[in-house]
C-alpha positions in Angstrom: 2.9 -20.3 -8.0 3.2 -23.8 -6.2 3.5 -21.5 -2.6 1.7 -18.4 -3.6 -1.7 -20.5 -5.3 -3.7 -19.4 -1.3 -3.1 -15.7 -0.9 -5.7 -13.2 -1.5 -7.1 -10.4 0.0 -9.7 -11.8 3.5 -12.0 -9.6 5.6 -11.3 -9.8 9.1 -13.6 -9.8 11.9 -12.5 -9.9 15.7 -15.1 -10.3 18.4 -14.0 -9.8 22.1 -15.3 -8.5 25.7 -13.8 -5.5 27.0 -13.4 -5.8 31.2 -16.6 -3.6 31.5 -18.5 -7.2 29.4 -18.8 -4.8 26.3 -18.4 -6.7 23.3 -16.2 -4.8 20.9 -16.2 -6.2 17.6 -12.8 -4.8 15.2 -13.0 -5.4 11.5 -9.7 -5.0 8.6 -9.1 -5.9 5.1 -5.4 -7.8 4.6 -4.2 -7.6 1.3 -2.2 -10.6 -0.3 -1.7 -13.0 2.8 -3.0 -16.6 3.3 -6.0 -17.3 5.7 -4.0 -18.3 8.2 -1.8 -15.1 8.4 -4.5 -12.9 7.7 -6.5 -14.3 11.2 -2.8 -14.3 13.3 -2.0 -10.5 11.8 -5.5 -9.3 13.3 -5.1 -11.3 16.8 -1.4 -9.8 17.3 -3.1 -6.5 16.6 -6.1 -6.9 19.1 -3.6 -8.2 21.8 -1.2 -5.1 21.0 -3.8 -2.6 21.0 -6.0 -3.9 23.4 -4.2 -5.3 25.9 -5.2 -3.1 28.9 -8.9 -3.7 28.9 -9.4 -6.9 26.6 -11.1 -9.7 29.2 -9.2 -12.8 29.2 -11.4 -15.0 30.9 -13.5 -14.9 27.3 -12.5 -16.2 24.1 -11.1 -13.9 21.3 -13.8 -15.2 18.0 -11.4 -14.1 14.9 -12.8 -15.1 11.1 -11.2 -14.3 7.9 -13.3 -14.5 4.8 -12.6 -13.7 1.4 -13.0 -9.9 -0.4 -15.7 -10.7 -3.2 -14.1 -8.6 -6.3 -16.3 -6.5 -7.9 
């Protein structure tokens, strides 16, 4: 438990211009990862899928926030 105490299941949010200055906003659940890996998991998949029309001149917002359990 001493390196697996900071995984849980985060809601992630990606907000991003397209070229056109759409904002496109992408949201996923990952499932037993740290906060950290959760937010680097959904920036390598925005840059994969996205790549052709994502505006680089803008920032790419990503935050990860815990699932509540219910």
């Amino acid at each position: 438990m001493l390196f697996f105490g900071n995984h849980g299941d985060y809601e992630v949010t990606c907000k991003f211009l397209d070229k056109k200055g759409q904002r496109i906003a992408k949201k996923r659940i990952c499932h037993n990862v740290s906060k950290k890996e959760a937010r680097d998991g959904m920036m390598n998949y925005i840059t994969n899928q996205f790549s052709e029309s994502i505006d680089i001149a803008h920032p790419i917002k990503v935050v990860a926030k815990p699932t509540t359990s219910r």
